[in-house]
C-alpha positions in Angstrom: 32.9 18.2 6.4 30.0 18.3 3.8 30.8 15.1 2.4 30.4 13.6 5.7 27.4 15.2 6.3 25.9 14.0 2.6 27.2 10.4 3.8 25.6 10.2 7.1 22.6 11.8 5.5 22.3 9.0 3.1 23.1 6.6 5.9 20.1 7.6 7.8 17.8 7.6 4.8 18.9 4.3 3.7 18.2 2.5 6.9 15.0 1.2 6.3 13.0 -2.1 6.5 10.0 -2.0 3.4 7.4 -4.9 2.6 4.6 -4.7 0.3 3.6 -2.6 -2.1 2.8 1.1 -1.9 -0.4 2.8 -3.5 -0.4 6.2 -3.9 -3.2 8.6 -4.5 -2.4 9.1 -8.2 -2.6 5.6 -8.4 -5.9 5.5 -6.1 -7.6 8.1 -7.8 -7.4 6.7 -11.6 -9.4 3.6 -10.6 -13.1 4.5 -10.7 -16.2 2.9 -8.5 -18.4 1.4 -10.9 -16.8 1.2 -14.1 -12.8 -0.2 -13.1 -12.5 -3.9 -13.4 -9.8 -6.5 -12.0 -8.0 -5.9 -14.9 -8.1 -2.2 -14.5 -6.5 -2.2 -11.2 -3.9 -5.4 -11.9 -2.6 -3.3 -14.9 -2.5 0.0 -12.2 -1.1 -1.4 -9.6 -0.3 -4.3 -9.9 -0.8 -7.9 -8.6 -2.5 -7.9 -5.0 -0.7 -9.1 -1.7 -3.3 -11.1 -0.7 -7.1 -11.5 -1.7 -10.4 -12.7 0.2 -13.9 -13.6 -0.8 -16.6 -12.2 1.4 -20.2 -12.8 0.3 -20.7 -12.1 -3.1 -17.4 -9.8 -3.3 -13.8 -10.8 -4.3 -11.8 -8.2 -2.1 -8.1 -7.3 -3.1 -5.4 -5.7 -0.5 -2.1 -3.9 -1.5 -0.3 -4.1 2.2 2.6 -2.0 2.6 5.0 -1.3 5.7 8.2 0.9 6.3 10.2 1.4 8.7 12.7 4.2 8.2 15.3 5.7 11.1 13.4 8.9 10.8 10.7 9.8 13.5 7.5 10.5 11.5 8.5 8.5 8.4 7.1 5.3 9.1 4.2 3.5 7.3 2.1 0.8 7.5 -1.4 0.7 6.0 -3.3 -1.4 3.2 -5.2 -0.3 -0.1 -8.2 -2.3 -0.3 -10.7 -2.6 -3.5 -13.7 -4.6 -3.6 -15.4 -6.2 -6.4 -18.9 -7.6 -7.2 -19.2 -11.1 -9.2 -18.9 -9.2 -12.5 -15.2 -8.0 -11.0 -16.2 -4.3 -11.0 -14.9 -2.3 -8.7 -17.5 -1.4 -6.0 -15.3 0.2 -3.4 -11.9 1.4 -2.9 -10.3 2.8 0.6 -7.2 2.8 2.5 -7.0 1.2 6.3 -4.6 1.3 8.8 -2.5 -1.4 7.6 -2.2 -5.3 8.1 -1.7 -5.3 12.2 1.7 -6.9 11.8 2.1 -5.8 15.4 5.1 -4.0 15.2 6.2 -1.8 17.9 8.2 0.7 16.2 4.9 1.4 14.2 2.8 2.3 17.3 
């Protein structure tokens, strides 16, 4: 009987859809305002999902989603970091993710 349980356990868990890449607040809070550069936060995190040029600021986002069989478990936001021309970072902040739409999100 406890094996079953441990297998349907794992079952559960393991029944999950996951995109992007996940930032978490370790990760978040070693890249500084002001002083972290592109580099910085390519060699931290890694390399962005997508990136956008608004104005005078290159803007970076780390999208992530997941979907999990779990009520309470599911995910879906973006990491975003801005930069000025000289690639510093000027902001950093997390938003409600990339409005894939999904209904088992809502």
């Amino acid at each position: 009987m406890k094996y079953i349980l441990w297998i349907f356990l794992g079952f559960i868990l393991s029944a999950c859809y996951q995109k992007g890449l996940e930032v978490n607040q370790n990760k978040l809070d070693t890249i500084i305002i002001g002083k972290s550069t592109q580099e910085d936060v390519e060699k931290i995190i890694g390399h962005p999902v997508r990136k956008t040029n608004i104005g005078n600021k290159e803007i970076w986002y780390y999208d992530f989603t997941r979907i999990t069989s779990l009520p309470g478990f599911d995910k879906d936001e973006s990491t975003v970091f801005e930069f000025n021309k000289k690639g510093v970072v000027v902001k950093k902040y997390k938003t409600q993710g990339s409005g894939n739409g999904n209904p088992l999100l809502n």
